[in-house]
PLY file of the C-alpha trace (Angstrom):
ply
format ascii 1.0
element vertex 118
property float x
property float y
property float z
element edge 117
property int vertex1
property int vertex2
end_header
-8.44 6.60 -6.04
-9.08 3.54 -5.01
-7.46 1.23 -1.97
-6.37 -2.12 -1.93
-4.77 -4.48 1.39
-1.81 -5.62 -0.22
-0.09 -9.20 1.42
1.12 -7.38 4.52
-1.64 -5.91 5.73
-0.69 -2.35 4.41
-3.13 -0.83 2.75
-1.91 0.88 -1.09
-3.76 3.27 -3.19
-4.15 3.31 -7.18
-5.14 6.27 -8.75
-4.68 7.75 -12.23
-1.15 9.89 -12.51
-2.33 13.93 -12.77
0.07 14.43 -15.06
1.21 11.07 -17.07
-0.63 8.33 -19.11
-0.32 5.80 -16.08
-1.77 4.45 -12.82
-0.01 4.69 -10.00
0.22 2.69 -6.31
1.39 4.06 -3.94
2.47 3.05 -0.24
0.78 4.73 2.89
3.33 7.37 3.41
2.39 8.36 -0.62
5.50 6.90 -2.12
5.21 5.80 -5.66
5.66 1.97 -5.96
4.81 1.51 -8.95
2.80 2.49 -12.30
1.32 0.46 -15.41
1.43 2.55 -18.86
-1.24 3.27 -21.32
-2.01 5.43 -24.45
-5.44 6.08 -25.47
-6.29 6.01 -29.43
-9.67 6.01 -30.54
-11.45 5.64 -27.33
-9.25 2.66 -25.99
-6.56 2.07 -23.60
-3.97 0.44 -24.65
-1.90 -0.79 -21.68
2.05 -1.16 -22.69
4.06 -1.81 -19.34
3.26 -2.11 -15.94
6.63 -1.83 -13.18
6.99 -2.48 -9.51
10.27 -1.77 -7.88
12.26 -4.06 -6.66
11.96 -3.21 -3.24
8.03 -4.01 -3.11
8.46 -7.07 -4.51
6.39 -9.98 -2.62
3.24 -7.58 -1.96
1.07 -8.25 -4.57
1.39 -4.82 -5.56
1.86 -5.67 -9.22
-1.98 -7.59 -9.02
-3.28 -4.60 -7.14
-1.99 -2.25 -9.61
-3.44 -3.82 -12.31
-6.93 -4.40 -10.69
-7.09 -0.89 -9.80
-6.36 -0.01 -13.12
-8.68 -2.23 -15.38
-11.48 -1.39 -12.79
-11.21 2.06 -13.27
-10.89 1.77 -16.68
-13.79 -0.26 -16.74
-15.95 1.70 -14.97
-14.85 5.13 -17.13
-16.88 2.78 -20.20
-12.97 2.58 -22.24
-12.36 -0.82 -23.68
-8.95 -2.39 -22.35
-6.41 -3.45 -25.17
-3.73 -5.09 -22.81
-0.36 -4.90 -24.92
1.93 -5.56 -21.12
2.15 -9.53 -20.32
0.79 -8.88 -17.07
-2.24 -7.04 -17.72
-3.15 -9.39 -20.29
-2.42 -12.13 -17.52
-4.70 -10.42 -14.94
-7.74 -10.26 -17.49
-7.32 -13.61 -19.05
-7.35 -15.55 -15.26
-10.37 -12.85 -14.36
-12.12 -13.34 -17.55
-15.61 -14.37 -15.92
-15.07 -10.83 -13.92
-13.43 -8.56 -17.01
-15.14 -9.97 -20.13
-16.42 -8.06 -22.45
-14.38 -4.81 -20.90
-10.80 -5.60 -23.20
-10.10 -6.82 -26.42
-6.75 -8.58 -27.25
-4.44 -6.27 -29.33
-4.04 -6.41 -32.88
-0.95 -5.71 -35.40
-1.95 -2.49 -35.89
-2.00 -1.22 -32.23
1.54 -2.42 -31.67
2.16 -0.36 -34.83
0.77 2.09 -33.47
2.56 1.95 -29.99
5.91 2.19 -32.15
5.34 5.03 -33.78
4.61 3.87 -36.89
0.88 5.12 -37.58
-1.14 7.38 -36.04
0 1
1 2
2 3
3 4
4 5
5 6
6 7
7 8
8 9
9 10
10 11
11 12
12 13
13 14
14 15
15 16
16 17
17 18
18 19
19 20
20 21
21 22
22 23
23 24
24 25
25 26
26 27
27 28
28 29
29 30
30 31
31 32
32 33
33 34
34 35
35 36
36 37
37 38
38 39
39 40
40 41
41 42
42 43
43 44
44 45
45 46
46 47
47 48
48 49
49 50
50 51
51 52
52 53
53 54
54 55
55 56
56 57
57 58
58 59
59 60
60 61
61 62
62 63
63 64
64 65
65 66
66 67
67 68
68 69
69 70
70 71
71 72
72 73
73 74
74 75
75 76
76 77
77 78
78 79
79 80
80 81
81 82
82 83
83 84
84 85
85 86
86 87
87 88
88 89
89 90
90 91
91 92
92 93
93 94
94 95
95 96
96 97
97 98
98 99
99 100
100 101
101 102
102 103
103 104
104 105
105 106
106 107
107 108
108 109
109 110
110 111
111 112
112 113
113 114
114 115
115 116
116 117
C-alpha cells in the first residue's frame, strides 16, 4: 500500500485488490474510488482500463492511481504494457522517470485482451 496527498489535502491509498486483477484507491474512511485493470501474460502487465467515479472527480485521483500502480509494478521487476489511454498518458509525460519499465502494446496483446489467443 502505498499513500498519496491527493488536491485536497486528503490523503488516498493504492494498493493491489486481494482478490481482483486491479489497483485500487481508496479514500480515508477505506471507500473504493477507484481501480485501473490489468492481466498478466507472460510476465507482463498489461493495463486495460483505469475508472474514477464521478464523484471524485477534480482530485487527481486518476494520476495517483496510476502512479501508485506503475510504481508498484515497477518495483515488483514486471514490465508495464499500458493498453488504457491514461496509463499510457502517465508514462509517456513521465518517461525520463518510467523508461525502460513499459513497453507500448502490440497487435497481439490486444488480441490477446479480446479473447482471441492465449
Amino acid at each position: 500500500m502505498t499513500e498519496y496527498t491527493d488536491k485536497t489535502g486528503a490523503t488516498v491509498q493504492v494498493e493491489r485488490s486481494t482478490t481482483d486483477e486491479m489497483f485500487e484507491i481508496r479514500e480515508p474512511g477505506g471507500e473504493v474510488a477507484g481501480h485501473a485493470d490489468f492481466r498478466e501474460r507472460d510476465g507482463e502487465r498489461i493495463f486495460h482500463h483505469t475508472e474514477v467515479g464521478e464523484e471524485f472527480g477534480g482530485r487527481g485521483l486518476g494520476t495517483a492511481l496510476v502512479r501508485g500502480a506503475v510504481e508498484a509494478t515497477r518495483a515488483e521487476g514486471t514490465t508495464i504494457v499500458p493498453v488504457c489511454p491514461m496509463v499510457k498518458g502517465f508514462l509517456e509525460k513521465n518517461d525520463d522517470e518510467f523508461g525502460g519499465a513499459y513497453r507500448l502494446p502490440t497487435p497481439d496483446d490486444l488480441a490477446w485482451l479480446r479473447g482471441g489467443d492465449s
